[in-house]
N, C-alpha and C positions, 0 to 999 in steps of 0.2 A: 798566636791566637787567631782564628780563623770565624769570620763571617758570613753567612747567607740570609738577608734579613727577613726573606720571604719564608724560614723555616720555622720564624719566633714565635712565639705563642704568649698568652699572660691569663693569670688570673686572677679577677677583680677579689676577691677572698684575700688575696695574700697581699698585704702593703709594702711589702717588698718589689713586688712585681711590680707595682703601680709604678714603685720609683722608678724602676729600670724601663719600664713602657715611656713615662716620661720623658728622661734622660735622651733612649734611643730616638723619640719624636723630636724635640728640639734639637740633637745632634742634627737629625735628618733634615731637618728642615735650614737648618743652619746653615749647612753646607753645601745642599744643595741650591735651596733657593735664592745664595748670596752669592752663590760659585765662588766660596773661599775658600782655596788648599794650600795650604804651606807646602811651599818646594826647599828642598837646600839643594841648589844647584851648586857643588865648585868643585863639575868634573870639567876636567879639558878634552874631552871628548871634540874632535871635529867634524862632529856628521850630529851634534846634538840630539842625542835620546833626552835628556834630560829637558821636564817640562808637561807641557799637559798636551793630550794626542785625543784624537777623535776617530775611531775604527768606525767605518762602514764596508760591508760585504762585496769581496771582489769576486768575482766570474769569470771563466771563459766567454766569450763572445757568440751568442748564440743559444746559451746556456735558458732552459726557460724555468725565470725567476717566480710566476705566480703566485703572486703577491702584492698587493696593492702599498705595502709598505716593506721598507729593510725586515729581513730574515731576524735580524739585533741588530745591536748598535754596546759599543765599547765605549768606555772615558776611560782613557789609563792616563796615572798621574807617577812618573819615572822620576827620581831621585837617584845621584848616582854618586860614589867614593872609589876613585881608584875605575878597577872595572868591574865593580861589584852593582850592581840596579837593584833597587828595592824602590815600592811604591804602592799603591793602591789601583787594582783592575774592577771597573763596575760595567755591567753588565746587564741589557734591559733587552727582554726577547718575549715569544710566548708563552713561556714558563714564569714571567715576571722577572723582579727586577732582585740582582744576587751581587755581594761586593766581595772583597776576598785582597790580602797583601799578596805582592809578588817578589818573587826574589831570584837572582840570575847574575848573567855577568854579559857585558857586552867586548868583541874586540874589532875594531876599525867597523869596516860597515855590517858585521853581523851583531847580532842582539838573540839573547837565549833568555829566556825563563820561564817560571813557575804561576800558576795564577791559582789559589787553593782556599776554594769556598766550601760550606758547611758539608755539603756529600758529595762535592765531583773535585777534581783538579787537572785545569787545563793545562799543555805546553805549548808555549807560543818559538817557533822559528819564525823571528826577523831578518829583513837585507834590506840596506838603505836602494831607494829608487834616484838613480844617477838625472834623470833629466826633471825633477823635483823635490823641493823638501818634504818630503814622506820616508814610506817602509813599509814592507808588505809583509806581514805577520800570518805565517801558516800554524794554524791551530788545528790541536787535537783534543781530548777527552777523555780519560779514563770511563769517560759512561759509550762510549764508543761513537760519539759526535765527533765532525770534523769541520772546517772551513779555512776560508784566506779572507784578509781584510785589508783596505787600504787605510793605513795613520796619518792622517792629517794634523798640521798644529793646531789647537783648537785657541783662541782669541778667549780673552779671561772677559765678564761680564760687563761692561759699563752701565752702572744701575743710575739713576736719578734720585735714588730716597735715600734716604739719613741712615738705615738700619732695621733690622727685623719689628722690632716694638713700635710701634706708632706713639706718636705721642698724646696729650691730653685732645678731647674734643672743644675742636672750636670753630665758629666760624667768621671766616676772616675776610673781609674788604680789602681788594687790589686797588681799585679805582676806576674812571670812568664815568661814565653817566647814561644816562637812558634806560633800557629794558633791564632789568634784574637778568643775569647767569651764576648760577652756582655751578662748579666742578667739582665733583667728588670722586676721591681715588677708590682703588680697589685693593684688593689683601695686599699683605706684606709692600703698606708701602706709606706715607702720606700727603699732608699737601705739596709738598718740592716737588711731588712726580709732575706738575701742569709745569714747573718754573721754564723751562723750554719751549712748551708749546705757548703758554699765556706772553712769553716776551715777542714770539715772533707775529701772535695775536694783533699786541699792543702795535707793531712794527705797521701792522697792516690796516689799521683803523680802527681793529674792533672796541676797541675802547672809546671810540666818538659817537655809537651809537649803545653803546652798551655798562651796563655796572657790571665789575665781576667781584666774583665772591669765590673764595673755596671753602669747602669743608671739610674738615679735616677729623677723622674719627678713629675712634680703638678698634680697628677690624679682626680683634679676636673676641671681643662681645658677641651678643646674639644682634643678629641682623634688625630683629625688629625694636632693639632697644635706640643704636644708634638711627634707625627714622623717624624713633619719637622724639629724640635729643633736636632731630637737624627739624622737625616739625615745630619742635618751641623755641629756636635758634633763631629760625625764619619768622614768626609771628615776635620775637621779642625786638627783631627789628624791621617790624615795619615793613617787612618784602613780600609785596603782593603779585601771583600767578607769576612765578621766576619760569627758566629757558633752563632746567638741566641737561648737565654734559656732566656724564659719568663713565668711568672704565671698571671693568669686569664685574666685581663685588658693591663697587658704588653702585652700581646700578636696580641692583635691589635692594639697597638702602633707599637709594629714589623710590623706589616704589612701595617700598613699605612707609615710607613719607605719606605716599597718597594715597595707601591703603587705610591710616590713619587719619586722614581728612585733608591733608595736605593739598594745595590745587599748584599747578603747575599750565605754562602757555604749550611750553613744549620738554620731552622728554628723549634726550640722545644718547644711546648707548655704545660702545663699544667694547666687543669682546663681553658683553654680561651673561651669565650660566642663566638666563630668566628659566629655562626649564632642567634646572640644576648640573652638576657635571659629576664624571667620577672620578675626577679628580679629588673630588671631596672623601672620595672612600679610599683612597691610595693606601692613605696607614692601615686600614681594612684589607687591604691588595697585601699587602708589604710583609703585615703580622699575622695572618691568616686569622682573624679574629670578625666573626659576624657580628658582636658585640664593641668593636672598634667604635665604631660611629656613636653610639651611645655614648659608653664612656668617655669618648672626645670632649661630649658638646657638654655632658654633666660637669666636667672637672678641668678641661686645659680650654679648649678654644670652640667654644657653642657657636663662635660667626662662621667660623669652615665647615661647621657640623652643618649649619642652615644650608649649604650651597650644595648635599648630597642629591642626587635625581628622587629619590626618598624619601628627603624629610619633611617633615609637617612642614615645615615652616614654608618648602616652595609650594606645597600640598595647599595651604591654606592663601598665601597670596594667590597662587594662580585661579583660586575661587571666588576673592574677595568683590564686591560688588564696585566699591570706589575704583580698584584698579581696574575692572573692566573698562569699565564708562569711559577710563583717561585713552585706554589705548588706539583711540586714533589719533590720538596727539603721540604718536611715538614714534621714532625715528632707532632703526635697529644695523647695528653695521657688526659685519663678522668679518672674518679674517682667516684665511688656511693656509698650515706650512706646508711644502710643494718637496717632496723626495724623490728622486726616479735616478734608474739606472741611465748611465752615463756610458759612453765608447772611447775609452782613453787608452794610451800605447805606455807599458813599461815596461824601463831599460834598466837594465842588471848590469853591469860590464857592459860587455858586448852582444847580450841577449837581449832582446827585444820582443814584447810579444802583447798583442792586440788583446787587451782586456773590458769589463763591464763595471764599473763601479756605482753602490748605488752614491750621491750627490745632492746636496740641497740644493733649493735654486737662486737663494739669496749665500753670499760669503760671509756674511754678519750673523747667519744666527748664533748665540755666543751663550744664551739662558741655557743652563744646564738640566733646570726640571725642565722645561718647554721639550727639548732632546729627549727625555726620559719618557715625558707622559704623552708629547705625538707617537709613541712606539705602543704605550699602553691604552691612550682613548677609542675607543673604537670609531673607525671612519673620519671621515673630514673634521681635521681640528688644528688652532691656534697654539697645540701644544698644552693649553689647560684648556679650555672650551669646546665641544663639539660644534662644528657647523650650526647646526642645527637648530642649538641651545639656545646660540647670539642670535638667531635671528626669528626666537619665538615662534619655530613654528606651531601651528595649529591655536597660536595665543590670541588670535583675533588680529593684528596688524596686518594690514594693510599690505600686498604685496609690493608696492611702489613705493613702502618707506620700508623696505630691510633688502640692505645695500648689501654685498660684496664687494670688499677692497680688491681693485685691479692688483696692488702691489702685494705680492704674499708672505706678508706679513705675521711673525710669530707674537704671541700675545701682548710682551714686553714691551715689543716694539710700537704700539697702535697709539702709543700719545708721545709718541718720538716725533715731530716734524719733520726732521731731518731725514725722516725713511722713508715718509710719502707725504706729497705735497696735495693728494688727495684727501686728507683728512681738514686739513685747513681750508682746503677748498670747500670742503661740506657745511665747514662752521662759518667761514666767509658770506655764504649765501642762506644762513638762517632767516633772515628778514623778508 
């Protein structure tokens, strides 16, 4: 059976479709957002194909790329029996984003196979590269497309949250004393996502001048439900003008908090869509459906639907009169992942020869949508957030409070401590 998910289509009439639109979206989001793929590795291969790879576009040297990002980008995930490989090739270019099974044989350092998606099928010739663990994969097309790509091992996700489903809303007391801080997470994620940053917090004092609180909410609700929950959370206990610190999607929860009446001293964001993303439209990208986004927000997940560049809901906050009035109390920090072609030398045997690869510029980016939707958002992005988006432009803020992280940082990573010691530093000096 063979895949291209960008070819799907559905219609709302037939409840059948609905199911399989369903299905398709949680599969999709499952896997990719969790980066969990079942491998059965138990070949003895010694040049290991088996595992997960990451293609980016290799070149001649000199070769002019014109283009401000990869041509595409590859996730092949290789399972091997014997010398037989089979596995899953995905695929995200300007034509969007297409999946497809593969099937081939590998022997010693060459690699052959199939990669056969809904109307094309590619053939990739592999050669393991002697002075690195890689391979260079020369691709063809039956639609008459060609290229070479360098494979890289790609590092499997280390997430900080419990799982796709957030749990019940609540808001919860760390400890501390002094100024009220709430932290609020963002999509697919909940309060665990701070448990790293808030200990190395704690490490550092900020709990001798501070209360901290998280909140923790169902971010597949509608946005402005969960800032009315976190609005009568905070007045039922007693927390007057709190200091938010929010990531992506909390962050307009924050603000629909204070679109609601909610007051706040200070409001920190990172990585928030405040003028929405199209990441929110992706299963509209995906299913070729103009009616995607509707349907979403009616029936499976109305808080993703809120976050389209589109929808009422960023339509009616960015109007609202309470949140204007707050935002010179806003602190707005973005984040951009960094690609460029690279001048690296690979050796075959005894052949040697001066290539371009393109390269991330951090070795840890590991999120697999992040990979997927830096290829699909247009221009400067965290992999889900435009530039642009995180740092409000044209929202009234203040040019001196909307930061760019020196460190370039994918969106996953922005409440990691351990990636930038800049982030800490910024909430170190809130007082």
């Amino acid at each position: 059976m063979t895949s291209d998910i960008s070819k799907i289509g559905f219609d709302k009439s037939n409840p059948y479709s609905l199911y399989l639109i369903h299905f398709i979206l949680i599969l999709f989001i499952s896997l990719l957002m969790s980066g969990c793929f079942i491998l059965i590795d138990i070949s003895d291969n010694p040049y290991g194909y088996a595992g997960r790879w990451l293609g980016m576009p290799l070149y001649d040297r000199g070769t002019d790329y014109g283009k401000e990002k990869p041509e595409y980008v590859f996730i092949l995930h290789i399972n091997q029996i014997g010398s037989k490989v089979f596995g899953v090739l995905s695929r995200v270019d300007s034509y969007g984003f297409s999946e497809g099974p593969i099937s081939g044989k590998q022997q010693e350092k060459e690699l052959t196979f199939t990669a056969q998606f809904h109307q094309e099928t590619l053939t990739f010739q592999g050669l393991w590269v002697d002075n690195q663990n890689a391979w260079v994969g020369k691709w063809s097309s039956d639609q008459g497309r060609s290229g070479e790509a360098l494979f890289e091992p790609q590092k499997k996700t280390s997430d900080q949250t419990k799982g796709i489903w957030s749990r019940k809303n609540e808001l919860i007391y760390k400890g501390g004393s002094g100024k009220p801080v709430i932290f609020i997470h963002g999509m697919n994620s909940d309060g665990s996502r701070w448990n790293k940053l808030l200990a190395q917090l704690e490490n550092s004092g900020f709990y001798d001048h501070h209360q901290v609180w998280v909140f923790q909410y169902k971010w597949t609700d509608p946005i402005a439900k969960n800032g009315l929950d976190l609005y009568n959370k905070v007045a039922e206990n007693g927390i007057q003008a709190p200091i938010i610190i929010a990531h992506s999607m909390g962050g307009l929860v924050a603000r629909s908090y204070i679109s609601q009446g909610g007051s706040i001293e200070k409001l920190v964001t990172f990585g928030t869509p405040h003028n929405g993303t199209s990441l929110a439209d992706l299963g509209a990208k995906l299913l070729v459906s103009n009616n995607f986004s509707s349907w979403i927000q009616s029936s499976l997940m109305p808080g993703v639907a809120d976050m389209s560049e589109t929808s009422s809901f960023i339509s009616d906050l960015t109007s609202n009169q309470n949140d204007i009035k707050n935002r010179k109390s806003y602190l707005v920090i973005a984040s951009t992942m960094i690609c460029q072609p690279f001048n690296i030398t690979i050796c075959q045997g005894e052949e040697c020869s001066p290539k371009a690869v393109w390269k991330w510029s951090r070795d840890d980016y590991t999120d697999i949508l992040s990979i997927i939707c830096y290829r699909m958002i247009p221009g400067e992005n965290d992999g889900y957030v435009p530039k642009n988006s995180a740092l409000f432009q044209e929202g009234g803020v203040s040019a001196k409070d909307q930061i760019v992280l020196r460190d370039p940082l994918e969106h996953t990573q922005m409440t990691d401590p351990e990636k930038s010691a800049e982030i800490v530093s910024i909430l170190m000096d809130l007082d």
